[in-house]
N, C-alpha and C positions, 0 to 999 in steps of 0.2 A: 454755493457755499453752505447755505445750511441744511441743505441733503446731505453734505461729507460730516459736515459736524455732527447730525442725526447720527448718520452712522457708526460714527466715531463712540457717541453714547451708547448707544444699543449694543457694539461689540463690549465693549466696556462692562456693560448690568449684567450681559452674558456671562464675561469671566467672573465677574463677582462669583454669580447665582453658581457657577459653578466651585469656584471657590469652596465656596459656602458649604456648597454640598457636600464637597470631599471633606473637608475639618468635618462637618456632622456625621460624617458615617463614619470617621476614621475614629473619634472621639468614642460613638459609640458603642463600636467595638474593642476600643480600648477599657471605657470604662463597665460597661454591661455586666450586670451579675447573675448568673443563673445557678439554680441548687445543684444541676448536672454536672460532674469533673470531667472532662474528656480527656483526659491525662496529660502527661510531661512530651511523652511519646510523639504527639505530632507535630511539638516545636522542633524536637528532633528530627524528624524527618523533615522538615520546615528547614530547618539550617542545611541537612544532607543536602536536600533538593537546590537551595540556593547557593549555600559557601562551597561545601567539598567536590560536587560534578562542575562547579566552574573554578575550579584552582588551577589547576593547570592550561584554561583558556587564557585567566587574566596571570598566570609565568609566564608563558610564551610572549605577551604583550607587554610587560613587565622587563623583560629581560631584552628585547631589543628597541622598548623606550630608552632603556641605559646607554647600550650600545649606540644609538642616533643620539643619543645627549652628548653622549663622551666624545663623537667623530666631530659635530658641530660646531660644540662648545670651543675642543681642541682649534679647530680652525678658524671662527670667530679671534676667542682671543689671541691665539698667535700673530693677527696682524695687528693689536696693539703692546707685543711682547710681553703678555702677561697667561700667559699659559700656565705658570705655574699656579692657578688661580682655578684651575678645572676643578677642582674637587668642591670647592666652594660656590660655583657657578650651581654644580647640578646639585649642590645638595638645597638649595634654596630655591632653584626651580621643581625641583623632585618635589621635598617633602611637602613644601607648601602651596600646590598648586595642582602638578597633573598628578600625580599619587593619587589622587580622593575623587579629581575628576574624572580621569580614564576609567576607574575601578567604576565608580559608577554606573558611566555608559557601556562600558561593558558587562555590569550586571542588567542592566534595561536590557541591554542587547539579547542577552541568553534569560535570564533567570523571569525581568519582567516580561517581556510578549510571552512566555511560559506562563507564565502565571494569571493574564490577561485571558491568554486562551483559554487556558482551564476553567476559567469559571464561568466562559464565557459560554464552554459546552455545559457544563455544566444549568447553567442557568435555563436553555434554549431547548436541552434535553429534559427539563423538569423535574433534575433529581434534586435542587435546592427548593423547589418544594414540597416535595416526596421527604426531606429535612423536616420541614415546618411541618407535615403532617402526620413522624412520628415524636412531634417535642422537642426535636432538637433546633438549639439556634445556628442558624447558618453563619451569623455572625461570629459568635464563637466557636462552632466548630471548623469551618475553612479560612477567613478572616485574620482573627485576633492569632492563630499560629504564624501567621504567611507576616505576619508585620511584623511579629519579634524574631523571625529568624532572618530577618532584613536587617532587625537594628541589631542582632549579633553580627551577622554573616561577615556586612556591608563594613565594619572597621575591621574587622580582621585582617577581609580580603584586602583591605588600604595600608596594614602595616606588612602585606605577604609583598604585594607589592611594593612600596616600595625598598624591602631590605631585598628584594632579585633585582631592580633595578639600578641598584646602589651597585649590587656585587658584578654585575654586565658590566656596569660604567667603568670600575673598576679592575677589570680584565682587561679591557678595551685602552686605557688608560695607562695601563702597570704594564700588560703582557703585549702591544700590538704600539701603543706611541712612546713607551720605557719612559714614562713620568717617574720620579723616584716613586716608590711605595710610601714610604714616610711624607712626601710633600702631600701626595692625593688624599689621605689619612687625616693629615693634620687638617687642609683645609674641610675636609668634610665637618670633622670637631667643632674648630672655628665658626663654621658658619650656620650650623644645628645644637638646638640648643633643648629641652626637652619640654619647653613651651610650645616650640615649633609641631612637636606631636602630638600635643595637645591640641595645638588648633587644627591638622590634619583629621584628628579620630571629629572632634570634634564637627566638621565638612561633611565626614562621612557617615556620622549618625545624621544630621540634616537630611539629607542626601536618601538614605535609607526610609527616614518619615515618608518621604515626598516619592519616592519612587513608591514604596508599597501602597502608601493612597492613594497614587493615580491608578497604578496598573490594578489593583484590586477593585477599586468601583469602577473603573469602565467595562472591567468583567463581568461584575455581581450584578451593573446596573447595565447589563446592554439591551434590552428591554429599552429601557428611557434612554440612552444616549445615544442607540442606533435605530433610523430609521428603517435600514432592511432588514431581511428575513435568511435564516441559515445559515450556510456555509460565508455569505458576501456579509452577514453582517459581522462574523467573525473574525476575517481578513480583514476589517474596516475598523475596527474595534481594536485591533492588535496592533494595526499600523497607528493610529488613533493616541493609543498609549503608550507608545515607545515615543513616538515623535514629542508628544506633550509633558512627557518626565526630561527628558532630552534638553529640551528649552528651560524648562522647571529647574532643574538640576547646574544649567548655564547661569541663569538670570539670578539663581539663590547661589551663587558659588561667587557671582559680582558683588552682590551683598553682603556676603561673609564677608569678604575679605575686605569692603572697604569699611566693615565694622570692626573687624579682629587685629586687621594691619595698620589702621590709622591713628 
């Protein structure tokens, strides 16, 4: 019993210390000031690389979230005769719920192990110190871009989604089970409200903090956080930080909501 306890403690100081870690490097490249400008340019590229080459990953995902809401739902309530109630079911499980969630993990999915990697070659190949040794901060040159085009990207891509999942739902609904159009409309109205989108971006700027500070120091710092060497500690490191934003992004999306909902 007090071996499982021990244990119990020491995973425990673990997550702290790493906790810890992550707020200290994420803070410090958020706040860090240097006289060097590296320009506007690679937040740009920073948003390209994450929001616009995965748009059309999270529509496809987006658009038959809709379609399985709408077949579901319709089925569900039909066996308490309230079908005319579709519209309102998904607009409330949509907006404030899997919208900000799925976008998420499906930015971890594509964007962060992307980003994991890269720095994680990076790191291992020695050009972030080849960085340091001409003056520049790696902090702010790779870092501090890759986190604001997260907290842009990441509510974007939550409102891209859900207005395709809305309009799937909606097809699916109007054109395939012939709900009036004005019934499915109305309930969406009804049951969204423009608080609800506020607490949705609001998940998804969360959401954005936490994914870019994990994938990004387990990259910068695979050195310290992986024990191997190479190619294995890159795989290990990428699996590493998708899994652990994944969880991250679960457990802060339980807390949102029973902070924002309650």
């Amino acid at each position: 019993m007090i071996h499982f306890i021990a244990t119990i403690g020491a995973v425990t100081l673990r997550l702290c210390e790493i906790l810890g870690s992550i707020f200290l490097f994420t803070s410090q490249s958020l706040i860090l000031r240097n006289r060097i400008r590296y320009g506007f340019h690679r937040v740009i590229l920073s948003i390209y690389t994450i929001g616009t080459t995965s748009f059309l990953f999270i529509a496809s995902i987006a658009l038959f979230t809709g379609l399985i809401l709408a077949l579901q739902g319709y089925h569900t309530l039909t066996r308490f005769g309230a079908h005319s109630l579709l519209g309102n079911a998904i607009a409330i499980t949509l907006v404030q719920e899997l919208a900000p969630v799925l976008t998420a993990i499906m930015v971890i999915a594509r964007a962060g192990s992307a980003t994991t990697s890269h720095l994680a070659v990076m790191r291992i190949t020695e050009q972030i110190q080849a960085l340091h040794v001409h003056n520049i901060s790696p902090l702010l040159f790779l870092v501090r871009p890759t986190i604001l085009g997260f907290l842009i990207s990441l509510p974007l891509l939550t409102l891209f989604f859900i207005a395709i999942a809305l309009l799937g739902a909606y097809y699916f609904a109007v054109g395939i089970l012939y709900i009036p159009s004005g019934v499915y409309i109305n309930g969406l109205i009804q049951s969204t409200s423009f608080l609800d989108i506020i607490y949705s971006m609001s998940k998804a700027f969360v959401f954005a903090i936490l994914i870019s500070s994990i994938t990004c120091y387990i990259g910068y710092n695979i050195h310290l956080v992986i024990k191997e060497k190479g190619a294995t500690a890159i795989r290990i490191a990428t699996t590493k930080s998708v899994v652990f934003a994944c969880i991250t992004v679960l457990v802060a999306n339980y807390i949102l909501t029973s902070i924002l909902f309650t």
